[in-house]
C-alpha positions in Angstrom: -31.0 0.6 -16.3 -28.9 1.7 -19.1 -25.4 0.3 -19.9 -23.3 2.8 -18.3 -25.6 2.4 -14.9 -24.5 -1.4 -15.0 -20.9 -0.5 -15.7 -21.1 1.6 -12.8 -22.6 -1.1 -10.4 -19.9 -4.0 -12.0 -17.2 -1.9 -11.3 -18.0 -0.9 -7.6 -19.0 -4.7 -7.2 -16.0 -5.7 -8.4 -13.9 -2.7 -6.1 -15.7 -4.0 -3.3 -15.1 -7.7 -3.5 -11.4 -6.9 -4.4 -10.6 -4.8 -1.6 -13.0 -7.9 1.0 -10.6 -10.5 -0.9 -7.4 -8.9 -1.2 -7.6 -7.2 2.7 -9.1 -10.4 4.4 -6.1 -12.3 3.0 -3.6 -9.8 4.3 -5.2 -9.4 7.7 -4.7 -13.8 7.9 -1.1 -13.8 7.0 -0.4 -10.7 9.3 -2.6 -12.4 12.2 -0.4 -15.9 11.8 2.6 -14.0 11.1 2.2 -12.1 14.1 1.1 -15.4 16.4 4.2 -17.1 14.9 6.6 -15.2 16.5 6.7 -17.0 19.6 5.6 -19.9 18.6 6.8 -23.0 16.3 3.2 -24.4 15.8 2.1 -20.9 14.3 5.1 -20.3 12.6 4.2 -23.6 10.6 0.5 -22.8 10.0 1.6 -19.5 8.5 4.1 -21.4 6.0 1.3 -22.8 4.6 -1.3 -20.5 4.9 0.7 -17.8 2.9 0.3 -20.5 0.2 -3.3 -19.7 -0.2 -3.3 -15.8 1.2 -0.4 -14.8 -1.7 -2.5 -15.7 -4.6 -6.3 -14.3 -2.4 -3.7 -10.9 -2.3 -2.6 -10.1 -6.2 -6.5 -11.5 -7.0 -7.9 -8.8 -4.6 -5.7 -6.3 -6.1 -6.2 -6.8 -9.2 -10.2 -6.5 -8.5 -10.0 -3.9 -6.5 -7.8 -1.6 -9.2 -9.7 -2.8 -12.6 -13.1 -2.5 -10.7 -11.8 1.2 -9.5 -11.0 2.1 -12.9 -14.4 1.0 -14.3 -16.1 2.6 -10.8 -14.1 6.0 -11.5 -13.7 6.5 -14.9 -15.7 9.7 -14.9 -14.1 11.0 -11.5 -11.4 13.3 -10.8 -8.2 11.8 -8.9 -8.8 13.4 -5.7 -10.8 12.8 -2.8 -12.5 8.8 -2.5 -10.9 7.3 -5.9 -7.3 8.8 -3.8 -7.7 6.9 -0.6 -8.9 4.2 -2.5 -6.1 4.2 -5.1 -3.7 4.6 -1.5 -5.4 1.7 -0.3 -4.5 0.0 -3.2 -1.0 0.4 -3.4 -0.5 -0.4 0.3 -2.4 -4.1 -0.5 0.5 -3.9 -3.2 3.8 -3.0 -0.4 2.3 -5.9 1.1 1.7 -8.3 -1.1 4.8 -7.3 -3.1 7.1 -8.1 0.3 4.9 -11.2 1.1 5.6 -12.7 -2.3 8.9 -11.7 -3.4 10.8 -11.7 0.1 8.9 -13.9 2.7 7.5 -16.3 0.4 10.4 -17.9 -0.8 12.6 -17.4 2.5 9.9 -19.6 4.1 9.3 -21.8 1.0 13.2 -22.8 1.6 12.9 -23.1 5.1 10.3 -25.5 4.5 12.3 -27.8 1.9 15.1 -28.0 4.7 12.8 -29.3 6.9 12.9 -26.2 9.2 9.3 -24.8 8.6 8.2 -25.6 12.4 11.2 -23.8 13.6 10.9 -19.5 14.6 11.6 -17.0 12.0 15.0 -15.4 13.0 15.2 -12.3 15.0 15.8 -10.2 11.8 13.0 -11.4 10.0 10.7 -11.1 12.7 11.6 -7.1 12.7 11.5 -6.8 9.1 8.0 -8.9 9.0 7.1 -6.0 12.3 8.2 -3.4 10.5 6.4 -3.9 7.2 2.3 -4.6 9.2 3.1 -1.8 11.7 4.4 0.9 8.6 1.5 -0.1 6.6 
């Protein structure tokens, strides 16, 4: 195998275990997010599950994009590399509203001592919102 024939298979490992990493940990935090909204015992496990998932996310994504630039270098945007690149981006929406809104809304809750208690109605639509759009 020549060099560019092991480029090719680092960067579609390296797409591959990005996209397994980055989507398992969004399908966790959107599974406890969605068991927590009626219940205080699942609303707790996702407090501190996001903990763990938030970091799993931006590693994923940042696999999945750098092995997709390797992968595709020689490939025209269109077709596969799109959808992938899509794909991409929609890990990103999530991962961007998990860390930057969610994250420390339930990071406070949890200093006040409130991290067993149910996410208001409001952020129980946005949270809704956000899994069912993507």
């Amino acid at each position: 195998m020549s060099f560019v024939e092991w480029l090719d298979v680092i960067g579609l490992f390296l797409l591959l275990a990005g996209f397994v990493i980055g989507l398992g940990a969004v399908t966790v935090i959107d599974i406890h997010g969605f068991l927590g909204r009626t219940s205080s015992y699942w609303t707790e496990a996702t407090t501190r599950t996001h903990k763990v998932t938030k970091p799993m996310i931006w590693a994923g994504v940042t696999l999945a994009v750098v092995g997709g630039l390797i992968f595709y270098r020689t490939h025209d945007f269109s077709g596969i590399p799109l959808m992938h690149a899509l794909i991409a981006l929609t890990l990103i929406v999530n991962g961007s509203f998990l860390s930057f809104s969610v994250s420390p809304f339930l990071l406070r809750r949890e200093k006040e001592g409130r991290s067993g208690e149910l996410l208001p109605a409001s952020w129980q639509k946005k949270i809704r919102r956000l899994s069912l759009d993507i």
